[in-house]
C-alpha positions as CSV (number, residue, x, y, z in Angstrom):
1,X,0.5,18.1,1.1
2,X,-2.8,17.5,-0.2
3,X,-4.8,14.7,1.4
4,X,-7.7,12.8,-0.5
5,X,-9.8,10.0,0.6
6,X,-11.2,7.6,-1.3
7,X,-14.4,5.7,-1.8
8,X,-13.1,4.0,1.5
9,X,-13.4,6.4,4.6
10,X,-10.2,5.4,6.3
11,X,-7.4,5.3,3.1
12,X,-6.5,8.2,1.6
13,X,-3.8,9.5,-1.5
14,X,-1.5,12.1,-0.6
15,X,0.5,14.3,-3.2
16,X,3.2,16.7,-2.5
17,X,2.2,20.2,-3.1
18,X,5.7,21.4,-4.5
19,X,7.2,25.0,-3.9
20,X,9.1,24.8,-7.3
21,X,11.9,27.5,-8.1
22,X,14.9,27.9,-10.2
23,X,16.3,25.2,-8.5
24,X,13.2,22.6,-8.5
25,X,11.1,22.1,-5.8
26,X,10.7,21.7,-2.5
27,X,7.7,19.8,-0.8
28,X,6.6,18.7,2.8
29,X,5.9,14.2,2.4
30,X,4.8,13.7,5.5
31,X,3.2,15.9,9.0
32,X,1.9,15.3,12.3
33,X,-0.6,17.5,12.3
34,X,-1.8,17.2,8.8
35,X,-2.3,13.4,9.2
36,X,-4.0,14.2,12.6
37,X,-6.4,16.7,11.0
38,X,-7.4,14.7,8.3
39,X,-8.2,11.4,11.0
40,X,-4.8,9.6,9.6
41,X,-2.9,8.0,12.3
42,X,0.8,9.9,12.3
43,X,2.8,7.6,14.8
44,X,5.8,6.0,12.3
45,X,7.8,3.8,14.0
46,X,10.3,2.1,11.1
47,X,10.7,3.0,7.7
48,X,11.2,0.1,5.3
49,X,12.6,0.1,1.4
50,X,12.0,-2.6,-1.1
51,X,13.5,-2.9,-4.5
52,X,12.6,-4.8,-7.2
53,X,14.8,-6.1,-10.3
54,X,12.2,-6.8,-12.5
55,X,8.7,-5.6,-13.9
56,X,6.1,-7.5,-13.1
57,X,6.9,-8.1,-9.9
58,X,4.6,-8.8,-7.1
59,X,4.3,-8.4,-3.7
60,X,1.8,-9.3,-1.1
61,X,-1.1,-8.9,-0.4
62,X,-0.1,-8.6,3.3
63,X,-1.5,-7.3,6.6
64,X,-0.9,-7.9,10.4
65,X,-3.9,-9.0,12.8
66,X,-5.7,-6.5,15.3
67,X,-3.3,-7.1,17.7
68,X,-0.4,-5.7,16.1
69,X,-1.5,-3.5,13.6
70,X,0.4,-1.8,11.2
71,X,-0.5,1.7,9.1
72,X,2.0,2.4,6.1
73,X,2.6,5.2,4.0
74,X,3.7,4.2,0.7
75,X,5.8,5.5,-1.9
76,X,7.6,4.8,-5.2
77,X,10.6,6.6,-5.6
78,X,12.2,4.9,-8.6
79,X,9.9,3.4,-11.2
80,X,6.8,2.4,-11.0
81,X,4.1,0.4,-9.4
82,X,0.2,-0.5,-8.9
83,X,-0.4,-0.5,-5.3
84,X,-3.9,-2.2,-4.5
85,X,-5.3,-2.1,-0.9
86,X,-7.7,-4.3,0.3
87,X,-10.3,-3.9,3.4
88,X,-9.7,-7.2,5.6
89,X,-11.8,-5.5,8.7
90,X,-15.1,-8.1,9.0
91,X,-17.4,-6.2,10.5
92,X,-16.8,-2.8,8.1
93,X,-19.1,-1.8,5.5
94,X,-16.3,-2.0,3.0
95,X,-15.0,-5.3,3.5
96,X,-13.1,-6.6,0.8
97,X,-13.6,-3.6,-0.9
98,X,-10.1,-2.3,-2.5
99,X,-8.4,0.7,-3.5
100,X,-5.5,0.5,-6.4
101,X,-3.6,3.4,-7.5
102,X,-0.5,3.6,-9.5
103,X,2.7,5.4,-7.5
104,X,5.5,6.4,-9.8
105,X,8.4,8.8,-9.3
106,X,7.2,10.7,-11.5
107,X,3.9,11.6,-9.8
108,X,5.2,11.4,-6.2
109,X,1.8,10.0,-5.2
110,X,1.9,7.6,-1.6
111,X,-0.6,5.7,-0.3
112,X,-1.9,5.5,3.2
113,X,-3.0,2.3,3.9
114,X,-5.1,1.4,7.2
115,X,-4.2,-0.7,9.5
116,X,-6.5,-4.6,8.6
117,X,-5.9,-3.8,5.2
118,X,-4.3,-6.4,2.7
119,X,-1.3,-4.7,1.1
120,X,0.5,-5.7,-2.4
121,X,2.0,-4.0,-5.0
122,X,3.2,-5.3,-8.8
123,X,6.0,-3.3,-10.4
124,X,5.2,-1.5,-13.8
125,X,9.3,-1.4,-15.1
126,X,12.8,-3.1,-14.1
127,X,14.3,-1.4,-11.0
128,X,11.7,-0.4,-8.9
129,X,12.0,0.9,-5.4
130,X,8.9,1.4,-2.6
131,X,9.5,3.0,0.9
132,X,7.2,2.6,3.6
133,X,6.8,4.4,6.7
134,X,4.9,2.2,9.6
135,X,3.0,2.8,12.4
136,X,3.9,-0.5,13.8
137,X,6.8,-3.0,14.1
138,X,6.6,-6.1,12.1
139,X,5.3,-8.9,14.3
140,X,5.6,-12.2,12.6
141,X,3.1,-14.4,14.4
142,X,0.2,-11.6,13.3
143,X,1.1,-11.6,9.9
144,X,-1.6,-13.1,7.5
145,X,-2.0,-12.7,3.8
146,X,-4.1,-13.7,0.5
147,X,-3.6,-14.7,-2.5
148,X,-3.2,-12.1,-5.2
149,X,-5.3,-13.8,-7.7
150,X,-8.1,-14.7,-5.4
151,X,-11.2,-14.5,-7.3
152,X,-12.7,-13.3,-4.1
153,X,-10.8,-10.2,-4.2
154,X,-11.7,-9.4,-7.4
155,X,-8.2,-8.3,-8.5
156,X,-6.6,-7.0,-11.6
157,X,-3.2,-7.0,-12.2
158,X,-1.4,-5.5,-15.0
159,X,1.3,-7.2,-16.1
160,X,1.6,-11.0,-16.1
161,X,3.4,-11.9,-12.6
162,X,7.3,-12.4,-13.1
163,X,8.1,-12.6,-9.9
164,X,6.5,-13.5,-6.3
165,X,7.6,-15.3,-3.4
166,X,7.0,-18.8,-2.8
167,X,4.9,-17.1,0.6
168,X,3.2,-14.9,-1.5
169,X,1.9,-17.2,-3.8
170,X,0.4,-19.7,-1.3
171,X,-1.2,-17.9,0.5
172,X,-5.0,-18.8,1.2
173,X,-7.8,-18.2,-0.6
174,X,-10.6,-16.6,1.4
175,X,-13.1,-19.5,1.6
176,X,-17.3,-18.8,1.6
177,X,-16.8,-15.5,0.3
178,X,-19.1,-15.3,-3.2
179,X,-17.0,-13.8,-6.4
């Protein structure tokens, strides 16, 4: 695997380094001790799997409070998507800051997203499928959320939404927060 931060300390892009041969490749997605020596926290719990019927799909942007935090890993594996990021942490030097990067199968990129980070993802083509792997199980009353198009957030999508949940779409907007 190779591990790369980003302009954000704590999220980083992994790729597969592949061992190709006649047969195609081989490649390590995920390690214990790689996460641990590069300051990613290793300790999956669930593994989720999402697919969407059509481009321009949206989903999130979600997190889960302090209290029950979750990290993900995530990766397309069929289609195409632009996973964006979003530091939610008040008191970090980043806040609000966000990290996007597009994830196809093709490119077999993941994302590691931090734990306090707002997490959404619009599909690029028709049958799109993400899997996550999650440091932490799904605890509804921590759940929180904003709105994709939230000017605070600063935002851009690439594809004209074509489908979100009614949740998704109501979420707040962050309130005294300067665009």
């Amino acid at each position: 695997m190779i591990i790369t931060k980003t302009h954000i300390p704590d999220v980083a892009i992994i790729e597969l380094e592949l061992r190709e041969d006649d047969r195609g490749f081989f490649a390590r997605t995920f390690d214990v001790a790689e996460f641990e020596a590069a300051g990613l926290n290793p300790a999956v719990e669930q593994c989720n799997a999402s697919f969407n019927h059509k481009a321009g799909t949206l989903r999130g942007m979600h997190y889960q409070l302090e209290y029950a935090p979750e990290v993900k890993l995530v990766r397309c594996v069929r289609g195409a998507i632009v996973d964006k990021i979003v530091d939610m942490r008040p008191d970090s030097p980043t806040y609000l800051q966000h990290v996007s990067v597009e994830l196809t199968a093709e490119n077999r990129k993941a994302l590691y997203v931090p734990a306090m980070f707002a997490h959404g993802y619009q599909t690029l083509v028709d049958g799109t499928e993400v899997t996550y792997q999650v440091t932490g199980k799904y605890t509804p009353d921590a759940e929180r959320g904003q709105r994709y198009n939230d000017p605070a957030l600063k935002l851009e999508w690439p594809l004209e939404v074509s489908v979100i949940s009614a949740k998704d779409a109501a979420w707040p907007l962050l309130e005294g927060v300067s665009s």
